[in-house]
C-alpha positions as CSV (number, residue, x, y, z in Angstrom):
1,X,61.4,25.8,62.7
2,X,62.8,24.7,59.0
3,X,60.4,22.3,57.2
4,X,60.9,20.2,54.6
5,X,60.8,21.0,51.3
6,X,59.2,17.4,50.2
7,X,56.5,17.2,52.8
8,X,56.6,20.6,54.7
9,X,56.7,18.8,58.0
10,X,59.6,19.6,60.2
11,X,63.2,19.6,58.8
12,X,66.0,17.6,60.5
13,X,69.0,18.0,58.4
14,X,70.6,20.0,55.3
15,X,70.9,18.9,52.0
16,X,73.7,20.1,50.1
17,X,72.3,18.6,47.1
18,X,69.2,20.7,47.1
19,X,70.3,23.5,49.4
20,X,67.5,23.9,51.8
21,X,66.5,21.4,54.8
22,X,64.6,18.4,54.8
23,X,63.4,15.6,57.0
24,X,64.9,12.0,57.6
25,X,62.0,10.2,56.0
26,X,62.6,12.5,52.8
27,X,65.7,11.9,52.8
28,X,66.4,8.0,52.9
29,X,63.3,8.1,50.3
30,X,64.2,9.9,47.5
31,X,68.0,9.2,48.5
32,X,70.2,9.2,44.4
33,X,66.4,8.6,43.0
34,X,65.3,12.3,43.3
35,X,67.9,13.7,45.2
36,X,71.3,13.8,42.9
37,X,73.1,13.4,46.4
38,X,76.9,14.9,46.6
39,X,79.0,11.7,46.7
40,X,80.4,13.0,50.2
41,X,77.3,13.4,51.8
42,X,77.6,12.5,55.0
43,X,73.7,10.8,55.1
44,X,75.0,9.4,51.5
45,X,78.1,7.6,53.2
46,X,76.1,6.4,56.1
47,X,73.7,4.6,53.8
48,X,75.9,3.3,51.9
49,X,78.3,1.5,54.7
50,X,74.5,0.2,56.3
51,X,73.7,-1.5,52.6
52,X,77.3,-3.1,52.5
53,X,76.5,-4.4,56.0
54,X,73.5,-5.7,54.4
55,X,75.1,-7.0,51.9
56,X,78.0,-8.8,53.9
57,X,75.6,-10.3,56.1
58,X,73.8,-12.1,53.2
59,X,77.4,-13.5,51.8
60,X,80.7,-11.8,52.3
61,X,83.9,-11.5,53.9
62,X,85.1,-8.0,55.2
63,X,88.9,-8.9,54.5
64,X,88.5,-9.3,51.1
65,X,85.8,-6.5,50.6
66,X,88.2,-4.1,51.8
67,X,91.3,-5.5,49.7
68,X,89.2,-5.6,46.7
69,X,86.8,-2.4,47.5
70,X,87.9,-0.5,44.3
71,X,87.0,-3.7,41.5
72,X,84.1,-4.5,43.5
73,X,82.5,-1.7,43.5
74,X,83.0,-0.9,39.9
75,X,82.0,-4.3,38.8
76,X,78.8,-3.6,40.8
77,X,78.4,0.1,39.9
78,X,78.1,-1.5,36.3
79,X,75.1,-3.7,37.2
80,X,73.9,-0.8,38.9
81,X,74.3,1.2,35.6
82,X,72.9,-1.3,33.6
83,X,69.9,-1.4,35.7
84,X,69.3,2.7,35.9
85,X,69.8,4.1,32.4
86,X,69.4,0.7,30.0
87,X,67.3,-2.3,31.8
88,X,65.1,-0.9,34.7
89,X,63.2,-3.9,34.7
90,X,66.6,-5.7,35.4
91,X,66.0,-8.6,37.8
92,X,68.1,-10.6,40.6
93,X,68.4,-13.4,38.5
94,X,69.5,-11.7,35.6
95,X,72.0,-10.3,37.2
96,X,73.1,-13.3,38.7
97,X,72.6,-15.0,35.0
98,X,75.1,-12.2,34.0
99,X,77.9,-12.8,37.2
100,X,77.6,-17.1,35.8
101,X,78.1,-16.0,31.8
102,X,81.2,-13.9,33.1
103,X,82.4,-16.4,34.8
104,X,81.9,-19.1,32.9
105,X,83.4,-17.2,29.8
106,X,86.8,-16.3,31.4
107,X,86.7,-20.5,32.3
108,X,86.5,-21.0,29.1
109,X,89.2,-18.5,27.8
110,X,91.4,-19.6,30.4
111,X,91.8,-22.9,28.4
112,X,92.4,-20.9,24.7
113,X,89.0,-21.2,23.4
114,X,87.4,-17.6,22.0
115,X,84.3,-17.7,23.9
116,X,81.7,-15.2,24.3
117,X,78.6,-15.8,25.8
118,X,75.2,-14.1,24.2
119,X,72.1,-14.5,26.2
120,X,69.0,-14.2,24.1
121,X,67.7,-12.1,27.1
122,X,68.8,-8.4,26.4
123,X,69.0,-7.3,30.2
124,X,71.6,-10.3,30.9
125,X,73.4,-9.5,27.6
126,X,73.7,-6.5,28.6
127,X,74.9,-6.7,32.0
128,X,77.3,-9.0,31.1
129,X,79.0,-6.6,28.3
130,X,79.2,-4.1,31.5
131,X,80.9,-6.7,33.3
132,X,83.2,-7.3,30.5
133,X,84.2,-3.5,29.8
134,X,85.0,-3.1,33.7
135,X,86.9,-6.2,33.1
136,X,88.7,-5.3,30.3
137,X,89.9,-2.0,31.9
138,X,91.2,-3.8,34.7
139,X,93.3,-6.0,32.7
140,X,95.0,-3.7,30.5
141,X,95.9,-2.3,34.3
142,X,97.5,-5.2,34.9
143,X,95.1,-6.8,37.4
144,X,95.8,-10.9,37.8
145,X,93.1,-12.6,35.6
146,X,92.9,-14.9,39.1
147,X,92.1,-11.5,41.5
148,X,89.7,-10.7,38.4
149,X,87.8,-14.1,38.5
150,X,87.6,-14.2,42.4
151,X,86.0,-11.0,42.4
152,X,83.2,-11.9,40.0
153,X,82.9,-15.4,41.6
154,X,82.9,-13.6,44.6
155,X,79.9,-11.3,43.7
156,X,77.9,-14.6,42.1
157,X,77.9,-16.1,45.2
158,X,76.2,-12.9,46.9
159,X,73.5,-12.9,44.6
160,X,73.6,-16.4,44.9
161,X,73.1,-16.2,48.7
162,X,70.7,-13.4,48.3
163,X,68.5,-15.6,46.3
164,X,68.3,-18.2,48.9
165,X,67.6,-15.5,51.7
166,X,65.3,-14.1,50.5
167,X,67.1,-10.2,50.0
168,X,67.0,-8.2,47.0
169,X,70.6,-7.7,45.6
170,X,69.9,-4.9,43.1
171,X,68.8,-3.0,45.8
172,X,71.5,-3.6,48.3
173,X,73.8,-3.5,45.9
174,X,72.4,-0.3,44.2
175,X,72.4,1.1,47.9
176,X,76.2,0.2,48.4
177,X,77.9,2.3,45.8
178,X,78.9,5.3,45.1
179,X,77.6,7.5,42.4
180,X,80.5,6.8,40.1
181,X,83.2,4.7,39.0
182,X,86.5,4.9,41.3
183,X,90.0,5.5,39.8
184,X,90.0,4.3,36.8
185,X,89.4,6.4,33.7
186,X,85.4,4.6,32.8
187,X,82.4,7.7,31.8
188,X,79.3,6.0,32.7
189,X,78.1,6.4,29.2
190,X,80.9,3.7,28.2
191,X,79.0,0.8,29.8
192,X,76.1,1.5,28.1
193,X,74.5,2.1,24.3
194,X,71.6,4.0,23.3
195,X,68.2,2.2,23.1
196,X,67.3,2.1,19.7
């Protein structure tokens, strides 16, 4: 019998990451917070798709989720971002303060006025600018400003509906992405500045 090498009670599956065995328990619990999980870990994926349930059953719509997966999850994996390496204290509402100033810039653009929000709270301010690089990326791809705009409306209204349910959308949302950014040429470090 294997055991764990967290807890040293009985082993139940492999890690790739760490190369030895480990226990359930272990592994949902220290799960891309200890563990530096191999993005095709089959525990990995299966946590992931059960947080995007989540997720979707707080506000969503499959359809779109899967026509949009790609800019979704990057526009989330910069909140994510934001929340790991710059503004761990970074909140629900903040994030959701960050979703409105992105959306409520790109209204304003949309009519020919240079707008750019600044919050005087540095964890929105800074999530939004995350928001805005993913943004910008996408655009000099080509992407319709209107696909762009219904995908951060889009994630508003989950941490919107989150809000009102009472669910944490950091943490789904930290739980339903990957470990990176997908197809499009973005290093993590982009999205964020050092802390001076």
């Amino acid at each position: 019998m294997q055991l764990c090498a967290h807890c040293n009670k009985r082993a139940n599956r492999f890690c790739v990451a760490l190369g030895t065995q480990i226990c359930s328990q272990c592994c949902g619990r220290y799960r891309r917070i200890v563990i530096e999980c191999s993005e095709n870990c089959r525990f990995l994926l299966e946590s992931r798709r059960q947080a995007l349930k989540k997720l979707l059953s707080v506000y969503g719509n499959s359809e779109f989720e899967l026509t949009w997966f790609e800019l979704l999850h990057n526009l989330r994996f910069a909140l994510v971002q934001i929340k790991m390496r710059v503004a761990p204290a970074l909140t629900d509402d903040e994030a959701g303060e960050a979703l409105a100033n992105v959306v409520d810039s790109r209204r304003i653009q949309e009519k020919g006025l240079i707008y750019e929000y600044k919050s005087v709270n540095p964890n929105v301010q800074q999530a939004t600018a995350a928001l805005f690089k993913v943004i910008s990326i996408y655009e000099k791809m080509k992407v319709q400003s209107s696909t762009l705009d219904n995908c951060v409306k889009y994630l508003l209204r989950q941490a919107q509906s989150s809000k009102n349910k009472g669910a944490d959308f950091i943490q789904l949302t930290t739980g339903a992405v990957g470990t990176r950014f997908i197809n499009i040429d973005m290093p993590s470090t982009v999205l964020t500045e050092e802390k001076k």
